[in-house]
C-alpha positions as CSV (number, residue, x, y, z in Angstrom):
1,X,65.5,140.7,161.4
2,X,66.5,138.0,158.2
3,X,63.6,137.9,156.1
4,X,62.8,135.8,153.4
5,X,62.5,138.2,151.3
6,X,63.1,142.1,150.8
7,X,59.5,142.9,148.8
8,X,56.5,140.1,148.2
9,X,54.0,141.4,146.1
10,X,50.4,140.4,146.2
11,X,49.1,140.3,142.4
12,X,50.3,139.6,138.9
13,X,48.8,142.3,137.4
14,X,50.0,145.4,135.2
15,X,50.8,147.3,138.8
16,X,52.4,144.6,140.6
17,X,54.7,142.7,137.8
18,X,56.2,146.3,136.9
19,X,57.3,146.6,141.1
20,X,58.4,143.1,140.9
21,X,60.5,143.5,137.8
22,X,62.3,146.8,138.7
23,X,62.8,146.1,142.2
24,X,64.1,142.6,141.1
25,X,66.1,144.1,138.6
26,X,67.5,146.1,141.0
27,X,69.1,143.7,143.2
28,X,65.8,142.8,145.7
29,X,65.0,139.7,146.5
30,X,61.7,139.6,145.4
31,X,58.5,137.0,145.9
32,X,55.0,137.5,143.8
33,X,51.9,135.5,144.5
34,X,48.8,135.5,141.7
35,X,45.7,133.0,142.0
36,X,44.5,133.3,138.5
37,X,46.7,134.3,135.6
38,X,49.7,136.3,135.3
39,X,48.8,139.6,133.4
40,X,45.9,140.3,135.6
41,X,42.4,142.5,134.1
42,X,44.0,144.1,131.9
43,X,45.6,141.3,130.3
44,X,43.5,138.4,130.7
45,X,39.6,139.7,130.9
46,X,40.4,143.6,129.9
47,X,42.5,146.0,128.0
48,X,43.7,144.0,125.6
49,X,40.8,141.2,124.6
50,X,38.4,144.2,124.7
51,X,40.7,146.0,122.2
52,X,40.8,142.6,119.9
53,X,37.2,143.1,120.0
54,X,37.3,145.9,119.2
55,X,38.9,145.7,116.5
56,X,36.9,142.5,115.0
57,X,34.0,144.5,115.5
58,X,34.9,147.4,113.4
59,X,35.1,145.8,110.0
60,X,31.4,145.4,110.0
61,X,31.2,149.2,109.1
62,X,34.9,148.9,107.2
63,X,32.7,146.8,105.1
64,X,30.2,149.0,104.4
65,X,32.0,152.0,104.1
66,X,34.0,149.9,101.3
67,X,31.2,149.9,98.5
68,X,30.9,153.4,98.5
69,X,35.1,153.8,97.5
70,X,34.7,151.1,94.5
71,X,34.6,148.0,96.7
72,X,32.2,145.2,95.9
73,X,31.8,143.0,99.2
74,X,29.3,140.9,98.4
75,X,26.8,139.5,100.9
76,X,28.3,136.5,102.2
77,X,30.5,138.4,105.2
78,X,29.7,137.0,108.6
79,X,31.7,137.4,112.1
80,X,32.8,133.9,113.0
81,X,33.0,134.3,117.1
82,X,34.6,130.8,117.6
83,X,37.2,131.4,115.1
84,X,38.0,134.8,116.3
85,X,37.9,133.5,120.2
86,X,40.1,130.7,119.4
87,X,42.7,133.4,117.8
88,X,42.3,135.6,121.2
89,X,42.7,133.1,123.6
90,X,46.1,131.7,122.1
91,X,47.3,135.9,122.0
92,X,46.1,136.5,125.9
93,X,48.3,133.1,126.1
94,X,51.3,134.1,124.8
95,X,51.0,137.4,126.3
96,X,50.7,135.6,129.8
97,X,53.8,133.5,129.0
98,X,55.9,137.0,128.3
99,X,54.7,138.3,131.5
100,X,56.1,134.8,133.4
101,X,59.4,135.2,131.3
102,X,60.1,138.5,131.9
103,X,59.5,137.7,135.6
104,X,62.0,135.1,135.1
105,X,64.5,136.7,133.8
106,X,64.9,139.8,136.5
107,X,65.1,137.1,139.2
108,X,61.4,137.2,140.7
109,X,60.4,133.8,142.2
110,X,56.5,133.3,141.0
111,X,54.2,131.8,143.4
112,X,50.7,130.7,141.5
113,X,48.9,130.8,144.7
114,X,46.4,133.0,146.8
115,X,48.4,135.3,149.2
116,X,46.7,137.1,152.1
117,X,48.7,139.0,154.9
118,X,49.3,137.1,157.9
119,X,51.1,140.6,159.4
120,X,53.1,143.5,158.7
121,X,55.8,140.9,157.8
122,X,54.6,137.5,156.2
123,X,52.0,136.4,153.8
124,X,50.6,133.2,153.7
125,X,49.7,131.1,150.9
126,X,46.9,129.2,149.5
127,X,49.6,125.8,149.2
128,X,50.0,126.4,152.8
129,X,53.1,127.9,152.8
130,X,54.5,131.0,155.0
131,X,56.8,134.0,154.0
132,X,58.1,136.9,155.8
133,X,59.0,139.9,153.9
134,X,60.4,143.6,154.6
135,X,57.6,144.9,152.1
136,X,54.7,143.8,151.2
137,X,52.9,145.4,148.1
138,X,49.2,145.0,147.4
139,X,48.4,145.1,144.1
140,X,45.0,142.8,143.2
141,X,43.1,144.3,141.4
142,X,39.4,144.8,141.0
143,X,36.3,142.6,140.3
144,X,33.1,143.6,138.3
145,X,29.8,144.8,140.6
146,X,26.6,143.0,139.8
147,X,23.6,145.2,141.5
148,X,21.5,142.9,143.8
149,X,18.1,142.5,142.0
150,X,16.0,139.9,141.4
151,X,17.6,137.1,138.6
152,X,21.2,138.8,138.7
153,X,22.8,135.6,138.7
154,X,22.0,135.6,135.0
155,X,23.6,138.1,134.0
156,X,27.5,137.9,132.5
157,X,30.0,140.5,133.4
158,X,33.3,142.0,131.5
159,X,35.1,138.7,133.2
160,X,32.3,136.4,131.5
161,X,31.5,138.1,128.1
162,X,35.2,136.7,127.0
163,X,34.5,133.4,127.7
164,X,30.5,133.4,125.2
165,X,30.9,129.9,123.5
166,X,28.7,131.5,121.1
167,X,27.4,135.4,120.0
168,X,24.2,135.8,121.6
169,X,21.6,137.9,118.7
170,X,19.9,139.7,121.2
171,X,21.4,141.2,124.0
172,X,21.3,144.1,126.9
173,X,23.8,146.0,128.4
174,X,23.3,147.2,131.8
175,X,25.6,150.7,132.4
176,X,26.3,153.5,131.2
177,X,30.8,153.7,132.0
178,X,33.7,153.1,129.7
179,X,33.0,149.3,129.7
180,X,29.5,149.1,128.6
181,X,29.7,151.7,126.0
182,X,32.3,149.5,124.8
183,X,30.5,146.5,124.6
184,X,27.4,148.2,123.8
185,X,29.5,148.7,120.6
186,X,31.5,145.9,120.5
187,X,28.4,143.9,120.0
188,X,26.4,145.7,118.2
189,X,29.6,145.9,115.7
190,X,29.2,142.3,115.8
191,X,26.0,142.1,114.6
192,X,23.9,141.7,117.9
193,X,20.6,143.5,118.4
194,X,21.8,145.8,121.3
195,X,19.8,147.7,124.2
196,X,21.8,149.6,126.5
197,X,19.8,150.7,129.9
198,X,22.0,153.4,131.9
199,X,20.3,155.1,134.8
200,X,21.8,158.3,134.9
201,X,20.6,161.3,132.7
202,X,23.8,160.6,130.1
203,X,26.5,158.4,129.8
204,X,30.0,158.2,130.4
205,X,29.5,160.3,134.3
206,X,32.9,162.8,134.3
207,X,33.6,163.7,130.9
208,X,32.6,166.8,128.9
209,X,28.8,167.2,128.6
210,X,29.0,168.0,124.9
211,X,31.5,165.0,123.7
212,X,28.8,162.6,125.9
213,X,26.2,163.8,124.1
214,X,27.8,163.6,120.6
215,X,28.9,160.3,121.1
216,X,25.5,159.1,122.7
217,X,23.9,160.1,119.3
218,X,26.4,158.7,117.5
219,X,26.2,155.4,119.0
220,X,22.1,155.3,118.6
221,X,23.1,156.2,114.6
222,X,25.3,152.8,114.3
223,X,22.5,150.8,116.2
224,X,23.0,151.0,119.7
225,X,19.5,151.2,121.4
226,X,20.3,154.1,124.1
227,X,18.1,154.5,126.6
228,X,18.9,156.8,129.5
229,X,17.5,157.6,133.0
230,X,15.9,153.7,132.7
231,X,17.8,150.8,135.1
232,X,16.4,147.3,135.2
233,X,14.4,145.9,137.9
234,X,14.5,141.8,137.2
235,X,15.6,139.1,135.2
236,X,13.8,136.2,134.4
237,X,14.7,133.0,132.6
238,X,12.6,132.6,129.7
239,X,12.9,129.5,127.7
240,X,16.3,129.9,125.9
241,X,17.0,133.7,126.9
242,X,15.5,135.8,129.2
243,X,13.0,138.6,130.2
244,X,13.9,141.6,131.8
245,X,11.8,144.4,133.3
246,X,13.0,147.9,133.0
247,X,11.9,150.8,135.1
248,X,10.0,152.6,132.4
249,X,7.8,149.7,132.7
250,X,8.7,147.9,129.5
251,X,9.9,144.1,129.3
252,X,12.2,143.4,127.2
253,X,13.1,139.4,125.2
254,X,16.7,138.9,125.7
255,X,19.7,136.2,124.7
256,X,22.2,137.8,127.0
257,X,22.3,140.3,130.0
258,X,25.8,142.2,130.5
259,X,26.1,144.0,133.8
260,X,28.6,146.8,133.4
261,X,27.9,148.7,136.6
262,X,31.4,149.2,138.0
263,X,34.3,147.6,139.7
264,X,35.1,147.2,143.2
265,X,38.7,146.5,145.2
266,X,39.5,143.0,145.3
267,X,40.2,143.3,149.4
268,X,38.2,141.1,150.7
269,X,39.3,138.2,152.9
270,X,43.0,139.3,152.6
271,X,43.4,139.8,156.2
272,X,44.7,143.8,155.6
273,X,42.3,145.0,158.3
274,X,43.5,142.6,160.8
275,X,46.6,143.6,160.0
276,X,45.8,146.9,160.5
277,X,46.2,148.2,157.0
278,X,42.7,151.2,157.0
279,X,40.1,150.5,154.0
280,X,38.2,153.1,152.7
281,X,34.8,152.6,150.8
282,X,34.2,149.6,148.8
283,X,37.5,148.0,150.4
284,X,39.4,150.8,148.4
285,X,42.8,150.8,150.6
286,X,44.1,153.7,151.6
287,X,47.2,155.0,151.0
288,X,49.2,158.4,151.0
289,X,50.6,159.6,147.9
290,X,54.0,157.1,148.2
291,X,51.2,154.4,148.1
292,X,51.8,153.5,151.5
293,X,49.0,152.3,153.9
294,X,48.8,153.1,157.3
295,X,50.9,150.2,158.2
296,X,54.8,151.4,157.2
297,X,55.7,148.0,155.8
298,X,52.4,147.3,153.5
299,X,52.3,149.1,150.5
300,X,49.3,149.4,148.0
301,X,48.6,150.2,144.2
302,X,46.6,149.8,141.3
303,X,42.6,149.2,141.3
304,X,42.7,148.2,145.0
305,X,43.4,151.7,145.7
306,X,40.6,152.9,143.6
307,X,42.1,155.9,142.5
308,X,42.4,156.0,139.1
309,X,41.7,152.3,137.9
310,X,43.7,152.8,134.4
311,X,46.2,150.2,133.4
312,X,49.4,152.5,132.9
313,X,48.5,154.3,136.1
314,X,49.5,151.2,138.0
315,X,52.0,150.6,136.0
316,X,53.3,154.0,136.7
317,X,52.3,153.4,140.5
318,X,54.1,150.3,140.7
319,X,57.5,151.7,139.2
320,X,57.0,154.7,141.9
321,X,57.1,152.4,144.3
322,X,60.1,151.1,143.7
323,X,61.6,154.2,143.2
324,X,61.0,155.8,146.4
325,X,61.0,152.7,148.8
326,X,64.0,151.0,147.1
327,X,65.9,153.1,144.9
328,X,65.9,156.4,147.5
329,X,64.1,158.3,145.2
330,X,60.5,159.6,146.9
331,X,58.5,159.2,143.7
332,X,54.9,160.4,143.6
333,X,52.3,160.1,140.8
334,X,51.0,163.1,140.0
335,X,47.0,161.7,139.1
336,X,45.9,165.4,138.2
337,X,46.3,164.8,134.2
338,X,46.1,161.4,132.8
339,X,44.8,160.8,129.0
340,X,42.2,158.0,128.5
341,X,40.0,156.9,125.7
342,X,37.1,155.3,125.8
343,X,36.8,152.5,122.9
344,X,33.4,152.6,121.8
345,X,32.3,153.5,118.5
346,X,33.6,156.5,117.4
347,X,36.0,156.7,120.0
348,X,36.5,159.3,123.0
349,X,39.4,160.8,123.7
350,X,40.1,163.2,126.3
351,X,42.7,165.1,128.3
352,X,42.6,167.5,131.1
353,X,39.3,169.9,132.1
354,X,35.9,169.4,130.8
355,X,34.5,172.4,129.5
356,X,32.1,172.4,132.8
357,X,35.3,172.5,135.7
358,X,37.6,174.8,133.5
359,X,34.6,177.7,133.4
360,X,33.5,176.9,137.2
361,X,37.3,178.1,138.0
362,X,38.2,180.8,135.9
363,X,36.6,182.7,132.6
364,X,37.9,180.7,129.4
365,X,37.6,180.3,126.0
366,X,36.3,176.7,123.9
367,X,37.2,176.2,120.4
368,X,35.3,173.7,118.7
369,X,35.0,171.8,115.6
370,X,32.9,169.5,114.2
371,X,32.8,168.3,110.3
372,X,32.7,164.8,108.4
373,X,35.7,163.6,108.2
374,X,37.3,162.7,104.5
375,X,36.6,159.1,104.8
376,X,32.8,159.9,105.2
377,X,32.1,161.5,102.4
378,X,32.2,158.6,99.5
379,X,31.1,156.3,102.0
380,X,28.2,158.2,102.1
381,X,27.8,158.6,106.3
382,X,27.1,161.2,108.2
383,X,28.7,160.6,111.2
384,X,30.5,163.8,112.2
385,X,34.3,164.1,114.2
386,X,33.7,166.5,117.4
387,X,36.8,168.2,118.8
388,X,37.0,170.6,121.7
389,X,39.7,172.7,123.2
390,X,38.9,174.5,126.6
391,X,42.0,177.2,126.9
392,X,42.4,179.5,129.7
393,X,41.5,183.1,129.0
394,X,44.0,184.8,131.1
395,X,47.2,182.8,130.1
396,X,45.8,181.2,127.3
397,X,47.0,177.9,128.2
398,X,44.9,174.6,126.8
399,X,43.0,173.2,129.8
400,X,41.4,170.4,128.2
401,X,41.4,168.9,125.0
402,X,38.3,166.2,124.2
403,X,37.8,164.4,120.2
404,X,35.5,162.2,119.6
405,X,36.0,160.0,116.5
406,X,38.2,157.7,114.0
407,X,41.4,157.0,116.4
408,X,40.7,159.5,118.8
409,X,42.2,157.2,121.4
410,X,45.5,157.6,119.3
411,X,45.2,161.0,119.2
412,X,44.8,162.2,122.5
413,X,48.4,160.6,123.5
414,X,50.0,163.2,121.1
415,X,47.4,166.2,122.6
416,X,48.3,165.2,125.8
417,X,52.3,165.9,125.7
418,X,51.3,169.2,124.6
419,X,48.4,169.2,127.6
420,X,51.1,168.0,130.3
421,X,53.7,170.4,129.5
422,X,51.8,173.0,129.5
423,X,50.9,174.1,125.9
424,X,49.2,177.5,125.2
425,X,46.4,177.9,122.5
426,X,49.1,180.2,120.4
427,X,51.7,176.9,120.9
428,X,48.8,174.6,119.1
429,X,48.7,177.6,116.8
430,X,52.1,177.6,115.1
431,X,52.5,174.1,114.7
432,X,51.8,173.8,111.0
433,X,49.0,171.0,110.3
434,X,49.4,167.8,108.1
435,X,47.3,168.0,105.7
436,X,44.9,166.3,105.2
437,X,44.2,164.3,108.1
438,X,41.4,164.9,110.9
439,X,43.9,165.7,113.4
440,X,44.9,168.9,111.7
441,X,41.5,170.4,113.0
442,X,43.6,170.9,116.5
443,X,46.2,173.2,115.1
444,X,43.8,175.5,112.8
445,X,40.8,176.1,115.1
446,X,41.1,180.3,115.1
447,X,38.1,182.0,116.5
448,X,36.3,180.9,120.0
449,X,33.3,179.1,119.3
450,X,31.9,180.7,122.7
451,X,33.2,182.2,126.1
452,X,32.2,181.3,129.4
């Protein structure tokens, strides 16, 4: 059978432009359909405006950490949102426009259209238009999950908060995951009055208990009202903001509601289960470790697999793909050990077992340190750095390795090519330490803190 054309991917995000590319590269003929923007979450509404954020949000304790090294600031420093939105938007623009070029250039015809799957073989388009294809390759994504409650519909999600025309002075974040810590912080960096309402026992679910902890107090120490085990029961509209009702009984005057309650497959309506492709819950699709569904010719990665929904893991799906379904190369992602870093304020980073699996498998040892780090000191603040190294007692090889602190997002990458290939505590041990940084607390820890 002639079809039009060898792979048509479904989704211009981080997972499915890296397929596209490499399989275009490689000689396919290739099709991609996206309804929105090219770059997907990550790009437009995620990774990267969060980390502009992020970084504008940061200088409000730069500031203040200035005066106590010789600085005089002054007292006429305010954020400017518009100016700073204005600056973001034309970055996430040009970003979008590398994204259509490289595209471009590997030979990938670009359809800016909604695709669904007709059938094993063809997609159809929003435009009206058909194609048939040998592979297809899901790769849309996720959306943001408001709870159903009572006055939901006021509430802004990660998609919305990028789009404020204006910084709200009060507002609540709803959560208690990677993205509302980050806001939680973003904002409060900002200079908005922040409540964050999470209704589990701690936040951040799935890390170390001890890092979650320390950077709970932390946050509460740079402003961010933390309350735990409390959810919200209803919003109301209240003359230019709103009232919310919390389930520790207390109503709470607000400007802005963020719901940060997790993500969910964007699957819906895309015909897969006609087509026979299985779903799993939420509309995750399932998929073997090739990321193929249970239909041969319909592949899947990325957030709509729900797996691990972390940009360079569908990247590194997507280029897996490729590798075993066009290059001849069976290429699996090994999902067992993948840094990530949480962006709030300090920052988390983390690698491998928390404390709490390592010791439910086998007796080991935990190094810790904890100290104010140099910057601290004249500045007067007593925020402290927290590192953690969980190593096997039998082979002595590092399990896990969790900071929490100035840059830790940078410095778990360089702890976890030590992590992945396999490092023992005695490895970590001979590399001589640069001195003085924070990071050199990795390298010089000597004596377990405790065994377990």
């Amino acid at each position: 059978m002639d079809f039009d054309y060898d792979l048509f991917v479904i989704g211009g995000g981080s997972g499915g432009v890296r397929a596209a590319r490499l399989a275009a590269e490689g000689g396919a003929r290739v099709g991609l359909a996206e309804e929105y923007r090219m770059g997907g979450t990550c790009v437009i509404r995620g990774c990267v405006p969060k980390k502009l954020m992020v970084f504008a949000s940061s200088f409000s304790v730069a500031l203040e950490d200035a005066a106590g090294f010789g600085w005089d600031t002054g007292s006429g420093c305010r954020f400017d949102w518009p100016a700073f939105k204005a600056k973001k938007d034309a970055e996430i623009a040009r970003l979008e426009g590398i994204y259509r070029q490289n595209l471009g250039k590997a030979g990938v015809e670009m359809h800016d259209a909604r695709a669904t799957v007709a059938d094993p073989h063809r997609v159809t388009l929003s435009s009206g238009e058909s194609f048939s294809a040998r592979h297809i390759l899901v790769a849309v994504g996720g959306h943001p999950f408001k709870p159903e409650l009572p006055g939901a519909e006021h509430a802004m999600t990660s998609n919305e908060i990028f789009e404020m025309d204006d910084l709200p002075r009060r507002a609540i974040v709803v959560g208690g995951g990677y993205i509302a810590c980050e806001f939680a912080c973003i904002l409060n960096g900002m200079g908005v009055a922040v409540q964050q309402f999470y209704r589990g026992a701690q936040i951040l679910r799935g890390f170390d208990d001890e890092m979650r902890g320390h950077l709970a107090e932390a946050m509460r120490a740079r402003g961010v009202d933390l309350h735990v085990g409390t959810d919200i029961e209803w919003i109301e509209k209240e003359g230019d903001g709103f009232r919310v009702k919390c389930t520790d009984g207390r109503e709470c005057e607000t400007d802005a509601v963020l719901f940060a309650t997790g993500r969910r497959p964007n699957t819906a309506g895309l015909g897969l289960e006609e087509a026979g492709v299985s779903l799993g819950r939420n509309g995750a699709i399932e998929v073997d470790k090739w990321s193929q569904t249970s239909v041969p010719s319909i592949y899947a990665v990325g957030d709509a697999t729900d797996r691990v929904n972390l940009t360079p893991v569908a990247i590194r799906e997507g280029a897996a793909f490729v590798e075993t379904v066009f290059n001849g190369n069976p290429t699996a992602v090994d999902h067992s050990l993948i840094a990530k870093a949480v962006f709030a304020q300090p920052e988390l980073g983390t690698i491998g077992q928390t404390e709490e699996e390592a010791r439910d498998q086998q007796p080991v040892d935990v190094y810790v340190a904890a100290f104010r780090p140099m910057q601290n000191i004249l500045a007067g603040r007593n925020e402290r750095v927290f590192m953690k190294l969980v190593v096997a007692a039998a082979d002595r090889k590092v399990l896990g390795v969790h900071i929490v602190g100035p840059g830790a997002g940078e410095l778990i990458q360089m702890a976890g090519i030590a992590v992945t290939m396999g490092a023992t505590k005695e490895d970590f041990d001979r590399t001589v330490a640069v001195h003085p940084t924070m990071a050199e607390e990795l390298v010089t820890m000597k004596a377990p803190t405790r065994s377990a």
